[in-house]
C-alpha positions in Angstrom: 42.8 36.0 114.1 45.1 34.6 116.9 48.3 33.7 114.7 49.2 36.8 112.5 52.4 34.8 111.7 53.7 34.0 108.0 54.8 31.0 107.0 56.4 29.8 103.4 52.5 28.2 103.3 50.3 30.5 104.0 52.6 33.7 102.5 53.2 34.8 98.5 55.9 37.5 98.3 55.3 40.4 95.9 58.1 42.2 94.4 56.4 46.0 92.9 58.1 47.9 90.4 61.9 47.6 91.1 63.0 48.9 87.7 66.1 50.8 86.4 64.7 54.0 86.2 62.5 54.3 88.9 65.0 53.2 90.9 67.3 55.6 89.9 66.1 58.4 91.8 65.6 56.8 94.8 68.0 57.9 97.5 68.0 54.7 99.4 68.2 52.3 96.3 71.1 50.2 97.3 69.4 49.4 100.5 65.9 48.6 99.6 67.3 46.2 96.1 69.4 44.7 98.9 66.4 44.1 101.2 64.1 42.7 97.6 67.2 40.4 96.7 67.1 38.7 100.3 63.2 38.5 100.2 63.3 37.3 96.5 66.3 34.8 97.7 64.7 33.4 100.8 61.3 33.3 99.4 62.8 30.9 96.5 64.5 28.9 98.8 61.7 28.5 101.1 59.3 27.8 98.4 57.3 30.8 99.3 55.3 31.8 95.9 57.0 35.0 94.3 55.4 37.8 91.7 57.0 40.8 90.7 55.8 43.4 88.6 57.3 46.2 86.3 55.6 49.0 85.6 55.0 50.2 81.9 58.4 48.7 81.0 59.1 50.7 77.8 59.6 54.1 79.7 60.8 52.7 83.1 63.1 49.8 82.2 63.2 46.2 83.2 64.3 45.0 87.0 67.1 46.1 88.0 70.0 44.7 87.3 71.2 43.5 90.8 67.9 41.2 91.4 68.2 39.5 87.7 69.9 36.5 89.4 67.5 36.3 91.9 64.7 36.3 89.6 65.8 34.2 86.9 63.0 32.1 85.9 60.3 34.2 87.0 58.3 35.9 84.4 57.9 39.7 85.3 54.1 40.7 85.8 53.6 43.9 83.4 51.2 46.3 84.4 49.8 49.7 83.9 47.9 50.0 86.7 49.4 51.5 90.0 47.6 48.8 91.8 49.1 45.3 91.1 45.6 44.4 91.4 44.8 46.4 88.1 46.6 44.1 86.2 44.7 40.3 85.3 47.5 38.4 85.1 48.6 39.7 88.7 45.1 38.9 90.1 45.3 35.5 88.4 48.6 34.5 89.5 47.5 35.6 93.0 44.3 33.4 93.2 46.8 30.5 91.6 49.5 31.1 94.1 46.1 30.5 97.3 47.8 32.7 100.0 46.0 34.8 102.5 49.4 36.3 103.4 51.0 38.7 100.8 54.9 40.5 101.9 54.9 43.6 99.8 58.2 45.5 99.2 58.8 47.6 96.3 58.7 51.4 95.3 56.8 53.4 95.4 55.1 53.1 99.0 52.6 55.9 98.5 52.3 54.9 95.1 51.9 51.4 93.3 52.7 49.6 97.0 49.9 51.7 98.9 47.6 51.2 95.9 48.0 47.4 96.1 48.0 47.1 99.6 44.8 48.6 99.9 43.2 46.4 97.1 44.5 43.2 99.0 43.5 44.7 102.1 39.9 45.0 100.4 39.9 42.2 98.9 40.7 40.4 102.3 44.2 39.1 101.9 46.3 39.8 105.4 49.1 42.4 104.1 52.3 42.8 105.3 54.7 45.7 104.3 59.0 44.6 104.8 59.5 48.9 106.1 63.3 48.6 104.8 62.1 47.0 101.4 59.9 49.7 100.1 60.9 53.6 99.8 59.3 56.4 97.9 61.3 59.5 96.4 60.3 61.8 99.1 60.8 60.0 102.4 58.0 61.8 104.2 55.5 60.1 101.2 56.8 56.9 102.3 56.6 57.5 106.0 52.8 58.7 105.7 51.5 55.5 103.2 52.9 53.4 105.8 51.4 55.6 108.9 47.9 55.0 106.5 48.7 51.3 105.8 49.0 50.2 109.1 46.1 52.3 109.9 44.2 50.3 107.5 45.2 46.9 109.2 48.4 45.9 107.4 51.3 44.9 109.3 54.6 46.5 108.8 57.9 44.1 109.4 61.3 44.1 108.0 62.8 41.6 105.6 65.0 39.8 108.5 61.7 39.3 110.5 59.5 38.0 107.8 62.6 35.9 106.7 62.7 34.6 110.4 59.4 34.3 110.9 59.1 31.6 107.7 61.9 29.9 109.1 60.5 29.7 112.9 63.7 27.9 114.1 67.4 27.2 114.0 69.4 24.2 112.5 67.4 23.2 109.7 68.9 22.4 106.2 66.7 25.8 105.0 68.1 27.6 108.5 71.4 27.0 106.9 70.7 28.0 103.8 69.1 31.5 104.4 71.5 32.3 107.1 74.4 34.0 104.6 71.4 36.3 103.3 72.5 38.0 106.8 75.7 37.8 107.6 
């Protein structure tokens, strides 16, 4: 492929598991909900397709507070699975969405967002990991499942980048839009 950039056409955004609980004992929570809220936000704007998942919400709680205004409207994916791809009504709303081009942030990166990164990566879908918007407990888990990600062919970025890269230039209405996400 010539052209590994994203675009709000050719991109779905996945949003994996940022629940209460989990999120609770990550150490760098506040940073990675901020990094999912500007994804989620952007993506919306941009009309870039977004899923999000929640993992077996009875023990680990809904989304997090801080992204419910970013998601309202958006029906959470529930799963069991580690893999998004486990789940039918994730493959299905995948397939609907018809992108090759799937940003993954989330928890945990060794975890559920290795697990489905390697499914897509399988299944042929071009994956792309925002570093900043994933974390695991253990920073040196999350530090090796990206090492074995990229090893794998998917391509790490951060949420400015991939928000930039949909964009591609300055001045348009959507320019002006996104640009408070990062100020």
């Amino acid at each position: 492929m010539s052209d590994w950039r994203m675009t709000p056409r050719n991109t779905v955004l996945v949003v994996i598991d940022v629940q209460e609980k989990l999120m609770a004992a990550m150490a760098r929570r506040a940073a990675v909900v901020t990094a999912a809220d500007k994804l989620i936000r952007a993506a919306r704007l941009l009309e870039v397709p977004v899923l999000f998942t929640v993992q077996y919400v009875k023990g680990l709680g809904p989304v997090c507070t801080e992204l419910a205004e970013a998601t309202a409207g958006l029906a959470p994916i529930e799963k069991m699975t580690f893999s998004c791809c486990g789940a039918d009504a994730f493959t299905r709303a995948l397939k609907d969405a018809g992108r090759q081009r799937v940003l993954l942030c989330g928890v945990e990166t060794h975890v559920c967002v290795q697990q489905t990164a390697l499914d897509l990566l399988a299944g042929g879908h071009d994956v792309y990991l925002a570093a900043d918007a994933v974390c695991s407990r253990r920073d040196s888990d999350g530090a090796v499942a990206l090492e074995r990600l990229r090893d794998r062919g998917a391509v790490l970025t951060t949420t400015e980048a991939a928000v930039y890269e949909w964009l591609r230039e300055a001045g348009t209405p959507q320019f002006k839009q996104v640009l408070p996400l990062f100020r």
